[in-house]
Structure formats: C-alpha cells, structure tokens
KOLDREN-500705 format. One record per residue (C-alpha): residue in three letters; x, y, z. Coordinates in steps of 0.2 Angstrom, whole numbers, padded with zeros to 4 digits, always signed. Last residue first. Example, Ala and Ser with C-alpha at 12.3 -4.5 7.8 and 13.67 -1.06 7.14 Angstrom:
<rotors>
SER+0068-0005+0036ALA+0062-0022+0039
</rotors>
This chain:
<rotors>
UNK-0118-0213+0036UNK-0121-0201+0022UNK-0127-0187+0033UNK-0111-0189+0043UNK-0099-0185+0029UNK-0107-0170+0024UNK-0106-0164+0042UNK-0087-0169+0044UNK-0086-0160+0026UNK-0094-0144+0032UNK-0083-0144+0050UNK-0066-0147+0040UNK-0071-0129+0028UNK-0075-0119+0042UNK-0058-0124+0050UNK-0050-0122+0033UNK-0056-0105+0032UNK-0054-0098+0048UNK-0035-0105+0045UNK-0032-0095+0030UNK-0034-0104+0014UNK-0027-0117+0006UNK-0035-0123-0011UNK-0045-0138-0011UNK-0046-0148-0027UNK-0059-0161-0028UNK-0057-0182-0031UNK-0067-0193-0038UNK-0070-0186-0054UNK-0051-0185-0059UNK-0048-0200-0065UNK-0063-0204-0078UNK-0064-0186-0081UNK-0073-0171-0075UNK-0063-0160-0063UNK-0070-0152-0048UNK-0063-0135-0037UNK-0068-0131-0020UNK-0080-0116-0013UNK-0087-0116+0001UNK-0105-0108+0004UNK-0113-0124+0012UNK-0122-0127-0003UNK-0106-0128-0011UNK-0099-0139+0001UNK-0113-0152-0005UNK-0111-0147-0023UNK-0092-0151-0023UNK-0093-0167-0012UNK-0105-0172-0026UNK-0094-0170-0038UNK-0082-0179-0030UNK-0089-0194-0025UNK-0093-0198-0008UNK-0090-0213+0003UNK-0073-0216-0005UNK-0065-0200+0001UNK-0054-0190-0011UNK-0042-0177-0011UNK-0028-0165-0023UNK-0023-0154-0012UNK-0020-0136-0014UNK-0005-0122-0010UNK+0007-0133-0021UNK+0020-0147-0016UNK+0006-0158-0011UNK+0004-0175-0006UNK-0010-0184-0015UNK-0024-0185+0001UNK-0034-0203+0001UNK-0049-0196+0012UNK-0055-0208+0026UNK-0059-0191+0041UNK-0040-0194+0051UNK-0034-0192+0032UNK-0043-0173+0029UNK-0036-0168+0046UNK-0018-0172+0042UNK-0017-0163+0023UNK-0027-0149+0032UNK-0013-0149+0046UNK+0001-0149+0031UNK-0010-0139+0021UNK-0007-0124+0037UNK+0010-0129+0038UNK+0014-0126+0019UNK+0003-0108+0018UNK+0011-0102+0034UNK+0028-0105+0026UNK+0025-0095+0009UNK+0018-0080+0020UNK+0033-0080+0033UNK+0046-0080+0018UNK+0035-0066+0008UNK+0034-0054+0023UNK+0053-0057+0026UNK+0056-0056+0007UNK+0046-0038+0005UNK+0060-0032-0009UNK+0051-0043-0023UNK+0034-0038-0018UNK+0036-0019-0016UNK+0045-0022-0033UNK+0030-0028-0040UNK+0017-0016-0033UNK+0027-0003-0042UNK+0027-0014-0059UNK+0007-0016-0055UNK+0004+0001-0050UNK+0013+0007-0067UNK+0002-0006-0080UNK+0011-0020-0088UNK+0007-0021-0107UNK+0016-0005-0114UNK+0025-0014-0127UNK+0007-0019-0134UNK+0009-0031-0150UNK+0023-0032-0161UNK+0036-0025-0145UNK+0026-0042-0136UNK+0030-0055-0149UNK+0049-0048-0152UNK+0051-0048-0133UNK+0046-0069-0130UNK+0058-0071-0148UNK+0074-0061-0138UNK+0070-0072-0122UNK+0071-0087-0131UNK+0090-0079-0139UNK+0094-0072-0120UNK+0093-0090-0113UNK+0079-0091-0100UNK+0068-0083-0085UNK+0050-0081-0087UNK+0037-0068-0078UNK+0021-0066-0075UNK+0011-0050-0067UNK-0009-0047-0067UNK-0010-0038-0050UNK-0027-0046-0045UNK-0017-0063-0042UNK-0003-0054-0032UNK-0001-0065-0016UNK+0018-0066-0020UNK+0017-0086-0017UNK+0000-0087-0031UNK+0000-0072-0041UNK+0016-0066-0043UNK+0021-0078-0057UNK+0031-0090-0066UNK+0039-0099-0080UNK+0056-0107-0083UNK+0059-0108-0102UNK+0072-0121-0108UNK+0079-0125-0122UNK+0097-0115-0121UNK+0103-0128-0109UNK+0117-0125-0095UNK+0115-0106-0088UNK+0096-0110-0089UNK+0097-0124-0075UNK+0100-0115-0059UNK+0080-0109-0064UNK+0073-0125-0062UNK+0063-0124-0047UNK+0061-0137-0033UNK+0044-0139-0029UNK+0038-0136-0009UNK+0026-0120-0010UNK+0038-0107-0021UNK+0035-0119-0035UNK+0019-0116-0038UNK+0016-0106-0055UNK+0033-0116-0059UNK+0027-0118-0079UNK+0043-0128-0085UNK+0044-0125-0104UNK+0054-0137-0111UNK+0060-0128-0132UNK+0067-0142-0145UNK+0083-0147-0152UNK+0093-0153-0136UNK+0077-0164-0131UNK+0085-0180-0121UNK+0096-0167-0112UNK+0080-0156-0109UNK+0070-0172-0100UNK+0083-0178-0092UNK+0085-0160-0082UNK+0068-0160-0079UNK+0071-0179-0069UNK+0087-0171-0060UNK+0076-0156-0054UNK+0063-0167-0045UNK+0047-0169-0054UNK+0030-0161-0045UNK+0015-0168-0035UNK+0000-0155-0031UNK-0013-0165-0043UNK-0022-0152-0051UNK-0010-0143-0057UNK+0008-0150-0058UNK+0023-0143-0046UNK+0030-0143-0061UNK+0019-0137-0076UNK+0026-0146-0090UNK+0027-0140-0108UNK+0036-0149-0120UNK+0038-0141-0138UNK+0040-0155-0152UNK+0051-0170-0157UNK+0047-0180-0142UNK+0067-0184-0139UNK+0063-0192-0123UNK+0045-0186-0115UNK+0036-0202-0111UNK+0056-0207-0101UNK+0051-0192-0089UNK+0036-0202-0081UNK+0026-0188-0074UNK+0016-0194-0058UNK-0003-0196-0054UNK-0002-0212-0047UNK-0007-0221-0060UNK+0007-0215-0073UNK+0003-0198-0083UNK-0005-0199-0100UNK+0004-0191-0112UNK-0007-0177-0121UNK-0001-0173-0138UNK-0004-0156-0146UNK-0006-0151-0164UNK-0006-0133-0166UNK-0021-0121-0173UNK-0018-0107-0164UNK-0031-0108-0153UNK-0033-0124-0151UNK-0015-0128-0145UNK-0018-0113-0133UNK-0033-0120-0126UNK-0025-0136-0122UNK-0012-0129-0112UNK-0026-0117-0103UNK-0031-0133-0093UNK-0017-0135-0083UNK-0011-0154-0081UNK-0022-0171-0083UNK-0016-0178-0102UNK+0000-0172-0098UNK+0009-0160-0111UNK+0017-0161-0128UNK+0015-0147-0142UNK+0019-0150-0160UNK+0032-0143-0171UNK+0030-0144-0191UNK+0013-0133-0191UNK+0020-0121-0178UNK+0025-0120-0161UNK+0038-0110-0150UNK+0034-0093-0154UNK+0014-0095-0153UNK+0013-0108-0140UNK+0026-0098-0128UNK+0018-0080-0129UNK+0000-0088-0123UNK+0012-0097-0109UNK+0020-0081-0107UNK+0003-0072-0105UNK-0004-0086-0094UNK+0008-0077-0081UNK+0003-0065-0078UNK+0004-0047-0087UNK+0021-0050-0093UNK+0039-0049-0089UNK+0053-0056-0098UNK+0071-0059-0088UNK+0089-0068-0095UNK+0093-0050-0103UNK+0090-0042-0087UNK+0102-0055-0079UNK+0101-0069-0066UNK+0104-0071-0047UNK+0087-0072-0042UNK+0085-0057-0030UNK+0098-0045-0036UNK+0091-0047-0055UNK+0071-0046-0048UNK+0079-0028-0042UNK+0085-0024-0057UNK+0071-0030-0068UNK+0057-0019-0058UNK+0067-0004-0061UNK+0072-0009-0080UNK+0052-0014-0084UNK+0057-0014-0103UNK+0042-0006-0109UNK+0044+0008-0095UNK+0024+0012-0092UNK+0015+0026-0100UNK+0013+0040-0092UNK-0004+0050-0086UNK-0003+0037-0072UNK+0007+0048-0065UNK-0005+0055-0053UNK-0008+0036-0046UNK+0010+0034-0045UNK+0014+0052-0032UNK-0003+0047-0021UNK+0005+0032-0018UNK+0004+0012-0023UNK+0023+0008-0015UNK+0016+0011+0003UNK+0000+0000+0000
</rotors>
C-alpha cells in the first residue's frame, strides 16, 4: 500500500517503462540472473500464450499431460497446433522417459496442477538433455510451495523456459504479473511477440506493486511457510476423516474420500457456501481440489465436510 501512492496514481498519465528496468533490477539482485535472462508480462498465462505461438507451428507439435493445466489445451486450439497429451502413470506422476526426444515443444507445469506432485530437478534435467533441439517450458506457478525450481538450469541448456508468477506465493493474483527466466535468444523471440503487439502491457501500479513484492522477502518468507503448515494440518485432518490425500508441493490438495464422489462433495460444500474445485474425467471425478486458505477458512471448511460425511452414514 506504501509503494501504490498518491505520487503513482497522478502519473498514471505516463506510460509504463516497456522494458520494466526498475522492476528487472531488483528481480536481477534477487534471483541471481540477468536483465537479458528476464521477460515480464501481465501473468503469467501471457508467457504461456507467448510460448505456444513462438515455439510452435505446423512442423512442431505441443506435448503435455493428459491431466495438467487446462489453458495448455486452449492454446493448442487456438492457434491451430497439434498437441499430444501423455497420460501420466497411476499415481498421478510424470514419467520423464514419455517425453525423450518427443520431437515437439514440451510443456510441464511442475509442481503440476491439479494434482500438487511435482518432478525433482534431475528428472527436468533428463528431459532437456534428451530434447537438445526443442524448447521445455517448466510452468513453476507453484514452486515457491515445496517444488524445486529449475531456474540453476538455464545457464546450461538454451531450451528451456522457466515460467512463473506473482500471483500465487507473492499473493498478487489481481495484479496481473508473470514472468520467465531463459537464454537471451528465447528471451529475444518472447520480446519480439510483445514490441509487435502492446509494449506497454504492464500497468505502473502493478510494476510498483511488483517491486514492493520482490523487496518484502521477510513478509514473503513468513507468508509461503504459513501456507505449507497450514495444508500440512489440512493434509492431516482430511486423512483422520478416510480421504486418500495426493501429497502436495502446491497451495491445494488433490483429495478424495470413497463414501462420496467428487462432484457431489463439490455441490454439497457448495451449498454450504465453500467453494472447492472439480474435474470431470474418468480419473479425476473422484477427487476435488482444495485450495489453502487462511486457517478460519480451513476450519470452516473441515466442520462442512465432517457434516457432509455424517449425513451419508
């Protein structure tokens, strides 16, 4: 709220700095990495939206699980791109041997969405080796919760895009504010895409709000961890009450309990005026996405499903 002042508001008048250098400089001291390595965008959908249009075309498919972030598919269909999607194993997991010299753009959101499990980064690493020739983005939307992030990795392969954004650890969802880190030359096509369209496509409160963010680690630090413990009690309290929990390394869980099905589970907490998330699909139907709250919230949340629960004994 101290970085949004009076003194910005009146100059919204001006455009923003196309090249965000103040926000850049400070996200340069923070990750170790430079400008050129940076591109910033209005969330981080935008980079993905950025991704599929550079990075794919008529002669190079895209490649993602057949249960991962819904927008992938979108993407593919809107530009016209043939897509695979490569069924994950069982349990949920990425088998990084389905994605060995694929012959098309890879895209993998680690920690994955909805399941919460995510590759460790020698398996992302085996899957650029084994794909020298072709782009691997790595959407780390929520990596900040428990993944481990591939960022220490664009130094050594020229393939890869790291992806992420403010709006999930940085608590910045209403901002609108993505950002990539990779090889100057994927970088270079990422900025050719944006200076063609809208070079002015981050507004001035959310580059300030932005570097407020980056240079409140304390506040960030203490907000990430009470995030984890509280999904680690949820995680605890959703077991003790029959639910097969996938572990997490997101802000959500991935649960199920075999005395209700999923979408019903949705409806019934939605009744109750809570709000969860539910897939369609033969694997995913049982199961409903619970996003961590505050702990008011998880509490009320833990009280409606013991009663939902009771009602069908």
């Amino acid at each position: 709220m101290r970085a949004l002042n009076s003194k910005e508001v009146n100059s919204l008048r001006l455009y923003p700095d196309p090249e965000c250098t103040s926000l850049k400089e400070k996200m340069t001291r923070y990750y170790g990495v430079l400008p050129e390595n940076i591109y910033l965008a209005p969330g981080s959908d935008d980079v993905l939206n950025f991704a599929f249009s550079a990075f794919c075309d008529s002669t190079t498919p895209a490649f993602f699980p057949d249960i991962t972030y819904g927008f992938y598919k979108v993407f593919a269909e809107l530009y016209g791109i043939k897509y695979t999607e490569i069924p994950l194993r069982e349990d949920f997991s990425i088998c990084p041997g389905d994605y060995y010299g694929i012959g098309g753009t890879i895209f993998i959101a680690n920690p994955n969405a909805p399941t919460g499990l995510a590759l460790s980064l020698d398996e992302i690493e085996s899957i650029l080796i084994n794909n020298r020739d072709n782009v691997v983005v790595i959407d780390e939307a929520y990596v900040d919760f428990g993944g481990q992030s591939a960022l220490a990795l664009i130094d050594k392969y020229d393939n890869l895009l790291v992806v992420r954004t403010f709006s999930k650890s940085r608590s910045l969802a209403g901002a609108r504010l993505g950002y990539a880190f990779a090889d100057k030359k994927l970088i270079s096509d990422l900025d050719l895409l944006k200076y063609s369209t809208n070079p002015y496509n981050i507004s001035r409160l959310t580059l300030a709000a932005g570097e407020a963010a980056i240079c409140d680690n304390d506040y960030f630090e203490s907000m990430r961890q009470k995030v984890i413990s509280t999904r680690e009690r949820i995680y605890n309290s959703l077991c003790a009450l029959g639910f097969d929990v996938i572990p997490s390394k997101t802000n959500f869980l991935f649960a199920k309990n075999n005395r209700i099905d999923g979408g019903k589970l949705y409806a019934e907490l939605k009744k109750r005026g809570v709000l969860v998330r539910h897939f369609n699909g033969e694997r995913t139907g049982a199961y409903v996405r619970i996003t961590i709250g505050d702990d008011n919230e998880m509490d009320i949340l833990i009280q409606k499903i013991e009663e939902i629960l009771e009602e069908t004994k």
